[in-house]
C-alpha positions in Angstrom: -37.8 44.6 -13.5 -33.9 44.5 -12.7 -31.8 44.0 -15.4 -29.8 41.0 -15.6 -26.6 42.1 -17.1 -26.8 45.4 -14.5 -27.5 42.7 -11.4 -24.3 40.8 -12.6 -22.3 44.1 -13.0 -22.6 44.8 -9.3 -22.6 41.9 -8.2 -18.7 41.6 -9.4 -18.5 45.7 -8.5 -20.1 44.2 -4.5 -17.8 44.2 -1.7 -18.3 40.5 -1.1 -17.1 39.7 -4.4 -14.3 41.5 -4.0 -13.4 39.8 -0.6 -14.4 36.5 -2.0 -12.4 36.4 -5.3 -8.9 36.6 -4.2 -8.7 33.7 -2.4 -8.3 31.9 -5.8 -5.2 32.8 -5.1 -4.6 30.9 -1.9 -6.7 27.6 -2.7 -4.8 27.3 -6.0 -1.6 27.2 -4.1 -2.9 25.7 -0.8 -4.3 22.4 -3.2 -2.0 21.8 -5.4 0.4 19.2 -2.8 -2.9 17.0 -2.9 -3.5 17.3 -6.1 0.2 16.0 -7.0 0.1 13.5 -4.9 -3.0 12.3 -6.2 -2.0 12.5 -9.8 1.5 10.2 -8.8 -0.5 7.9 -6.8 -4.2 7.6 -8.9 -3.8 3.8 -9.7 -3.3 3.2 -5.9 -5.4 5.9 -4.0 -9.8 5.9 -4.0 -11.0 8.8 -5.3 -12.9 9.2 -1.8 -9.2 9.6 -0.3 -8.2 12.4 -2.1 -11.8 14.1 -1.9 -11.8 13.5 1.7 -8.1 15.1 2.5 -9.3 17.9 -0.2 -12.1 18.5 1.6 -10.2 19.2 4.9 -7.9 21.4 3.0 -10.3 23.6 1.6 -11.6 24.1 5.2 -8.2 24.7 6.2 -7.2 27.1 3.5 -10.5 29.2 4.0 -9.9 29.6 7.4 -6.2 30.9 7.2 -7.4 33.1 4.4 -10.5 34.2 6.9 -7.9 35.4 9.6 -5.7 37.0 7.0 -8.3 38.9 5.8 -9.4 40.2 9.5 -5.8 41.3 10.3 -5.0 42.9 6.9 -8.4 44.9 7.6 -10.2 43.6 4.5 -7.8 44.0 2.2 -8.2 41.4 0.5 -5.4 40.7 -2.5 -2.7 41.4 0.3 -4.3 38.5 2.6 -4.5 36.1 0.1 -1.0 36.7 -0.7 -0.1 36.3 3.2 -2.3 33.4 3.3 -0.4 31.9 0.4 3.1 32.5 1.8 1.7 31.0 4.7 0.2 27.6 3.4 3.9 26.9 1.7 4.9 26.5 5.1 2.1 24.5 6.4 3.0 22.5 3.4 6.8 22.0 3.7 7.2 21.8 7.5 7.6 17.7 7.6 9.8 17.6 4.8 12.1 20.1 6.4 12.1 18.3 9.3 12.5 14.5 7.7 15.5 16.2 6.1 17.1 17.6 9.2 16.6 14.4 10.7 18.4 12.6 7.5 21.0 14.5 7.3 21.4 14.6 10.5 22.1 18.8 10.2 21.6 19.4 14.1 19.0 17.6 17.3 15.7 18.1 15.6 12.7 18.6 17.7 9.3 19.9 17.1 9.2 21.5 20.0 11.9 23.8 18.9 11.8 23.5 15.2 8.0 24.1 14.6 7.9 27.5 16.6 11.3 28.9 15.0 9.4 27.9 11.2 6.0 29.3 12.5 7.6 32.8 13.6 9.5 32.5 9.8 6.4 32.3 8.4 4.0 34.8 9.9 6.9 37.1 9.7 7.4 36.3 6.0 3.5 36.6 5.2 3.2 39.9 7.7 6.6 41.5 5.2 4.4 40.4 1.9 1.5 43.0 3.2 3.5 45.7 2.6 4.1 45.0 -0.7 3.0 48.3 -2.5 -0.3 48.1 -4.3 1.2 47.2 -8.0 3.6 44.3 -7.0 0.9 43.3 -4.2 -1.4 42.5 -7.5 1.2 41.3 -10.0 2.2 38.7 -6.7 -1.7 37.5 -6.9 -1.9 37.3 -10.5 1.2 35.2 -10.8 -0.1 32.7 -8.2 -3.1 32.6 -10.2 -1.3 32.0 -13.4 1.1 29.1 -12.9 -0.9 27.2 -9.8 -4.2 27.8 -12.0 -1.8 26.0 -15.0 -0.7 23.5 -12.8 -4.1 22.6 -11.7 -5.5 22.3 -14.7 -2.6 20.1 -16.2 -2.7 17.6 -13.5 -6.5 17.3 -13.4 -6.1 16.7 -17.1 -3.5 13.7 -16.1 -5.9 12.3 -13.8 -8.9 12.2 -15.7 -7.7 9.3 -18.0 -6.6 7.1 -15.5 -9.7 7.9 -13.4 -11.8 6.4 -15.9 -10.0 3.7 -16.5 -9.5 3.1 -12.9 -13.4 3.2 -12.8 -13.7 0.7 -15.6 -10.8 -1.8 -13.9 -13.1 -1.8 -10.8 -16.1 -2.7 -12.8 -14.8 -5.7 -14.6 -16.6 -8.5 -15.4 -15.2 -11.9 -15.2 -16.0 -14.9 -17.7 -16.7 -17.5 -15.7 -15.0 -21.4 -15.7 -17.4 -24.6 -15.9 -16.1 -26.5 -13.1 -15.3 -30.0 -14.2 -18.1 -32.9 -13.4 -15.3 -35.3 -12.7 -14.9 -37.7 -10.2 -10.9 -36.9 -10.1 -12.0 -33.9 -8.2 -12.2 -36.3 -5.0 -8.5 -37.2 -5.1 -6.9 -33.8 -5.6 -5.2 -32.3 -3.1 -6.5 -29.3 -0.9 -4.0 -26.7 -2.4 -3.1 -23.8 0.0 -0.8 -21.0 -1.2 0.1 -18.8 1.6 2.1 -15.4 0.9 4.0 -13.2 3.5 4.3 -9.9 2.2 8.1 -8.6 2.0 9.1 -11.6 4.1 13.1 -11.7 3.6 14.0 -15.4 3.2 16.4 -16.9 5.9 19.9 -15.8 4.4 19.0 -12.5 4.4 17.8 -12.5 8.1 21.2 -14.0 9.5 23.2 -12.3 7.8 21.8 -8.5 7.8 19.8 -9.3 11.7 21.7 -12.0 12.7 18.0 -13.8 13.5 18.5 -16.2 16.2 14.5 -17.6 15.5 15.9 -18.7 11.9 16.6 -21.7 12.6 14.3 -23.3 14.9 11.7 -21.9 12.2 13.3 -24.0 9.2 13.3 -27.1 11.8 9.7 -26.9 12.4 9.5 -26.6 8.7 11.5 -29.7 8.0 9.9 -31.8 11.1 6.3 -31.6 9.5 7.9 -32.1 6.4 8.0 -29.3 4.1 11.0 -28.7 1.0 12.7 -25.4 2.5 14.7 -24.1 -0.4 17.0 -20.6 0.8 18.5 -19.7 -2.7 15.2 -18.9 -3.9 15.1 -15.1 -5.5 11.9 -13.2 -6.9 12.3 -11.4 -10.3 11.4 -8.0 -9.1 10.2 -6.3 -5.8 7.1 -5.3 -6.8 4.3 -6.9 -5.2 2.2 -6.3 -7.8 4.2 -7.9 -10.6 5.6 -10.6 -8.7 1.7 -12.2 -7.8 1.0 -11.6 -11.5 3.7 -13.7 -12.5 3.7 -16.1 -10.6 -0.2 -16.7 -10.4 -0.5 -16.8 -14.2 3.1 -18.5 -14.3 4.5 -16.3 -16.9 8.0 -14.8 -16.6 8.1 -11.2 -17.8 10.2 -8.2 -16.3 8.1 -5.6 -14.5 7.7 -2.6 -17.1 6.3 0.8 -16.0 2.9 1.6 -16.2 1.8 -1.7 -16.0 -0.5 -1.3 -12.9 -4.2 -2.0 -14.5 -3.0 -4.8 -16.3 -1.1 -6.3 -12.7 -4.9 -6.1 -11.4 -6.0 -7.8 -13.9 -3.6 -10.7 -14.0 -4.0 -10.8 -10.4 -7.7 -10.6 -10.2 -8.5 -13.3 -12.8 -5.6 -15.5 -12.7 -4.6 -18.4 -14.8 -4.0 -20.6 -11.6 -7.7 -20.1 -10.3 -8.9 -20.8 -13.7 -7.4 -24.4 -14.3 -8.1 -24.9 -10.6 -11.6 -24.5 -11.4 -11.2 -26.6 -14.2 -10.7 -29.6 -12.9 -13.4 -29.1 -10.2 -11.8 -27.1 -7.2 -14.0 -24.5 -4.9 -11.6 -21.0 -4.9 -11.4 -19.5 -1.7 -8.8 -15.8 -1.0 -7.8 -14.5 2.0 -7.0 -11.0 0.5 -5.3 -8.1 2.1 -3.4 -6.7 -1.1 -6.6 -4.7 -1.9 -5.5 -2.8 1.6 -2.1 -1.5 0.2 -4.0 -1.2 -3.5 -7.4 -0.2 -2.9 -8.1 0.6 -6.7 -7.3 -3.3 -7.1 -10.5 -5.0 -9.0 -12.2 -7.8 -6.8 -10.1 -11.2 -7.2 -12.5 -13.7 -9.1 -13.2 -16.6 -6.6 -16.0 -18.4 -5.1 -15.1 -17.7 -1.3 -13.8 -14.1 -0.7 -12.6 -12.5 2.2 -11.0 -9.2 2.1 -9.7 -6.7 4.7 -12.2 -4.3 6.0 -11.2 -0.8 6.6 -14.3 0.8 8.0 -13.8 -1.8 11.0 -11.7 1.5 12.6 -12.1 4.1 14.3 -13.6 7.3 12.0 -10.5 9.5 12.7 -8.3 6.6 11.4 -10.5 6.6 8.3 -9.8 10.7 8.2 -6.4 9.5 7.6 -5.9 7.0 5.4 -2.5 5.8 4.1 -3.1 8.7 1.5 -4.2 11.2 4.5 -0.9 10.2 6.4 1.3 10.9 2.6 -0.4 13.9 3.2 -0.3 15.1 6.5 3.2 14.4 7.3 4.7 17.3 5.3 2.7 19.6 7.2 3.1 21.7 10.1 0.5 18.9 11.8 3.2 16.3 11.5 4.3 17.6 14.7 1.0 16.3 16.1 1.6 12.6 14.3 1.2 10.5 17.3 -2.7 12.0 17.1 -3.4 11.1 13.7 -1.1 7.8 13.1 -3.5 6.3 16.5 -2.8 3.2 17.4 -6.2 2.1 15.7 -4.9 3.7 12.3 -4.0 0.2 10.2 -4.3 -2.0 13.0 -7.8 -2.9 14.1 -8.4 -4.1 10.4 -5.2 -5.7 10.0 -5.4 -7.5 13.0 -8.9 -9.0 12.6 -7.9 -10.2 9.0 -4.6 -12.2 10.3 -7.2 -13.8 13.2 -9.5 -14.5 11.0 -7.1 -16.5 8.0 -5.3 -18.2 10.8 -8.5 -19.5 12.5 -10.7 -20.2 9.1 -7.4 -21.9 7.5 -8.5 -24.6 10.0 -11.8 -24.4 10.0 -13.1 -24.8 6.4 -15.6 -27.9 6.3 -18.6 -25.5 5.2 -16.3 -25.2 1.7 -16.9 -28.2 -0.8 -13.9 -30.1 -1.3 -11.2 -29.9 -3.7 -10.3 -26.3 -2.6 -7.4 -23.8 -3.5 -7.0 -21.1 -1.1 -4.8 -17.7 -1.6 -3.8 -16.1 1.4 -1.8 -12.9 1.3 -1.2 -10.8 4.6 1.0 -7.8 4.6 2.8 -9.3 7.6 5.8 -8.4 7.5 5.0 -5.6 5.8 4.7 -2.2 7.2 3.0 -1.0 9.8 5.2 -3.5 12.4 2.4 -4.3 15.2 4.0 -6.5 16.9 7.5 -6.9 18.7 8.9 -10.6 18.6 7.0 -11.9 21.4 3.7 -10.2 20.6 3.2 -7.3 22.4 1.7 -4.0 20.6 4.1 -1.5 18.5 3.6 2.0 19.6 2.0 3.5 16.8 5.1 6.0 16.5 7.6 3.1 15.5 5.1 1.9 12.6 6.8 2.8 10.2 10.3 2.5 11.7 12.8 0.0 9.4 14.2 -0.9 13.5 10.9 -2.7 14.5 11.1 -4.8 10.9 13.3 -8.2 12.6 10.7 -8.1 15.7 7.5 -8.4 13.2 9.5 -10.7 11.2 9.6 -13.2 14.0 6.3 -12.5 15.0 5.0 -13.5 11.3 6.9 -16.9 12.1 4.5 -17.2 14.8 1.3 -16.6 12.7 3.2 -19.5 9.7 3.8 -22.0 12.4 -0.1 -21.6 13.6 -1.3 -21.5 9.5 0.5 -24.8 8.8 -1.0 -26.4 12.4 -4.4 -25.2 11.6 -4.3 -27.3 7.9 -2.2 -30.2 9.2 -4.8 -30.8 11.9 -7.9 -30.2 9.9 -6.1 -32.2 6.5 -7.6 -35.8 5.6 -4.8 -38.2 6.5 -5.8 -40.1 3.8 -5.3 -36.9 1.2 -3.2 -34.5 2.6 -3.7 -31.1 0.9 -0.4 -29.3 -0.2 0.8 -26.2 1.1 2.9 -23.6 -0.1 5.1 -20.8 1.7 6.1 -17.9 0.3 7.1 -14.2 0.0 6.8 -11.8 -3.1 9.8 -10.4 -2.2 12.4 -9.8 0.4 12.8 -6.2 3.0 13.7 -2.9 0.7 15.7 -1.3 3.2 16.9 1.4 1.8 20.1 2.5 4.1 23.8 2.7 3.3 24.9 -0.5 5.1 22.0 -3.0 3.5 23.0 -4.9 0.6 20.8 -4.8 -2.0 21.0 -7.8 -3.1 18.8 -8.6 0.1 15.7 -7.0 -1.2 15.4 -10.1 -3.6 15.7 -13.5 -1.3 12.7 -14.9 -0.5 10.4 -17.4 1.9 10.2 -20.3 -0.1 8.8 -23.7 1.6 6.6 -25.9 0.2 5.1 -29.2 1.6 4.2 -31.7 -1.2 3.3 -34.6 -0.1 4.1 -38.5 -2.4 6.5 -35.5 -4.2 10.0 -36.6 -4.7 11.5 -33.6 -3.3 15.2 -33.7 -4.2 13.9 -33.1 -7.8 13.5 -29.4 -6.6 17.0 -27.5 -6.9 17.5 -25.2 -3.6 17.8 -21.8 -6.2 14.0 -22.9 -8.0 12.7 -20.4 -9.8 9.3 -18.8 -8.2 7.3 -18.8 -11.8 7.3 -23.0 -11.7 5.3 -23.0 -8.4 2.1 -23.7 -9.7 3.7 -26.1 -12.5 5.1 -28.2 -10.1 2.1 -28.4 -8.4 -0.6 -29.0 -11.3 1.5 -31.0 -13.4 2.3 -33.6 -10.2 -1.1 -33.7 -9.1 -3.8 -32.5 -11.5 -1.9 -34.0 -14.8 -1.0 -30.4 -16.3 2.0 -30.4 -18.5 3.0 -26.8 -17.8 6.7 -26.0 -18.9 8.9 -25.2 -16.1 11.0 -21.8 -16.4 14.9 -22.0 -15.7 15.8 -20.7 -12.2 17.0 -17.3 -11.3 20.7 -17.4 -11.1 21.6 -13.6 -10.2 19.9 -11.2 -7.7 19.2 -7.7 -9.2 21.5 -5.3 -10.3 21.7 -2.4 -7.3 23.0 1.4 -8.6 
């Protein structure tokens, strides 16, 4: 009978082990940009994101190390160190280039950029093989060392937020006894509709120069809407900013405040008295796109952005895949990977759908309070001004921000016809317009104080509007709301009076 401790003595004394073994070396240095990322970003990425990118690293990195090894003859230690040398400039090629664009250092072009870094490198990983046999080792060993450190500190980061991620998702709401009231049937239908990072109109003339400003804030006016242009939000967080202003509590955005943002979010103090008093909750939800760690929101009708309606090599490369991706050597192939399906077949279908069910909602008992929230104008920019398709290269491009802008004015105008037409005359419902914040451009010649001015329109009808100063502070918008119409007595919060500080 073999003996076991003699079996696992040559098994570590086998030639496959010893061709196996050193590319520790290699996946500890290869991984570690995904793992980092994924520690900075674990309240806002799926664990299925990062496994899936992982995944198509490790392929990656065995392969390298696989041809390494054949041209270094099996020697293995020397290929995982050419392998190694190699994967730091897969890792680091779109961040040179990004830079060399910024800075504007000389006319960067993959086409001659990306050859002149691939020579560097191969010639750089083909000089490390001829590292003597000591140094060759002590070169391995290090890697080991402080990427194996690495590794394990940041897996150690991520574990406690994992599980707490896991038990944010899993929340359990308490749920409201809807009122048995007869009130119920002369409430308002209450619609709150949010644009995300929709500048508000000063910004837009004076930074764009927007000619569609102000036909937008006459249509506004016409149907009869309060259009207030001094209006600032607290913060440019998106996050904080809903949290705030759906539990209408004024506090400043601290740090590490993610899970509890969810949370306020998710079971909100607005939805709560809504249901109170007897109103159906119905959200329109696409935050969860940008956040998909975000718990579901708590409401009786919910619609939420689907991302498996893509193609699979979109889902490959998720917002998290594309963080990735981009600075590698494949950035140079980005018009592949950022498809013109990547972000936009979902995102499309979820602004058709809100803008068609916003007028279409006689299936949903009566009083209702809907929460829409489209990332329009939010990155990607889909559309130009008058509607036609982005190429998926400009996405992402702070030039193609105006043109979406006014194409968002087209998908308002349609939201607020939709309601109007489908609205009892005889109880109009009241609609509110809004943004969470402004555009956060950040170049030289954009004034900060821009990222804070917001969309702010609401249409209130029997409301004496002129009550309503022109600089209102976002917080009071459900106030003003409940305590007109449902008989709330919330306290209103003093307005805004300064933009935020910029450095």
């Amino acid at each position: 009978m073999t003996n076991p401790a003699n079996a696992k003595t040559k098994f570590f004394q086998s030639r496959a082990f010893k061709l196996i073994y050193p590319v520790i070396a290699t996946l500890l240095f290869g991984i570690y940009p995904v793992l980092y990322f994924y520690k900075k970003n674990v309240s806002l990425v799926l664990l299925s994101s990062f496994l899936r990118i992982l995944g198509i690293y490790l392929v990656l990195i065995i392969l390298v190390y696989g041809i390494s090894l054949w041209l270094n003859h099996g020697k293995a230690i020397k290929a995982a160190n050419a392998a190694s040398v190699f994967m730091l400039f897969m890792n680091t090629y779109g961040i040179l280039f990004r830079f060399v664009e910024e800075k504007d250092l000389f006319m960067a072009k993959h086409y001659t950029l990306l050859p002149l870094y691939l020579f560097i490198a191969i010639w750089l990983a083909w000089q490390v093989t001829h590292l003597k046999t000591q140094p060759s080792r002590m070169l391995w060993r290090g890697i080991v060392l402080i990427f194996g450190a690495l590794t394990l500190f940041n897996t150690f980061s991520i574990l406690p937020k994992e599980i707490e991620k896991s038990r944010v998702l899993q929340t359990e709401y308490t749920d409201v006894e809807a009122a048995a009231t007869t009130d119920g049937d002369k409430y308002p239908d209450i619609y709150y509709l949010v644009f995300d990072e929709f500048s508000g109109f000063k910004a837009m003339r004076g930074y764009w120069h927007t000619a569609e400003v102000e036909p937008f804030k006459e249509f506004l006016l016409e149907k009869g809407f309060f259009v207030a242009e001094d209006v600032l939000s607290s913060g440019t967080s998106t996050l904080h900013q809903m949290s705030i202003r759906l539990n209408y509590t004024e506090y400043p955005d601290i740090p590490g405040q993610t899970d509890n943002y969810y949370q306020l979010i998710a079971d909100n103090a607005a939805f709560k008295f809504a249901k109170s008093k007897g109103y159906t909750s119905v959200v329109f939800d696409e935050i969860s796109w940008q956040y998909p760690t975000m718990p579901t929101i708590n409401a009786d009708v919910l619609y939420e952005i689907d991302p498996s309606d893509n193609s699979d090599f979109g889902m490959i490369f998720d917002d998290f895949g594309v963080l990735i991706t981009d600075n590698t050597m494949f950035y140079a192939l980005s018009q592949l990977y950022q498809l013109e399906d990547f972000g936009y077949r979902p995102h499309r279908n979820m602004i058709m759908l809100t803008v068609d069910r916003l007028g279409n909602m006689g299936d949903i008992p009566k009083p209702r309070i809907v929460y829409s929230h489209l990332m329009i104008p939010h990155r990607p920019y889909l559309y130009t001004k008058t509607g036609e398709m982005v190429d998926s290269e400009y996405y992402r491009d702070w030039d193609y921000y105006e043109g979406y802008w006014v194409y968002s004015l087209g998908v308002i105008a349609q939201m607020v016809n939709n309601i109007l037409e489908d609205a009892d005359p005889a109880n109009p419902p009241v609609i509110i317009l809004q943004s969470d914040h402004g555009a956060r451009l950040h170049s030289a010649d954009y004034p900060f104080q821009d990222f804070t001015p917001i969309l702010f329109a609401m249409y209130l009808p029997g409301y004496d509007i002129s009550t309503i100063p022109q600089n209102v502070n976002p917080v009071n918008t459900f106030p003003i709301v409940f305590n007109h119409y449902l008989g709330a007595d919330i306290p209103l919060q003093e307005p805004l009076e300064h933009p935020l500080e910029g450095d």
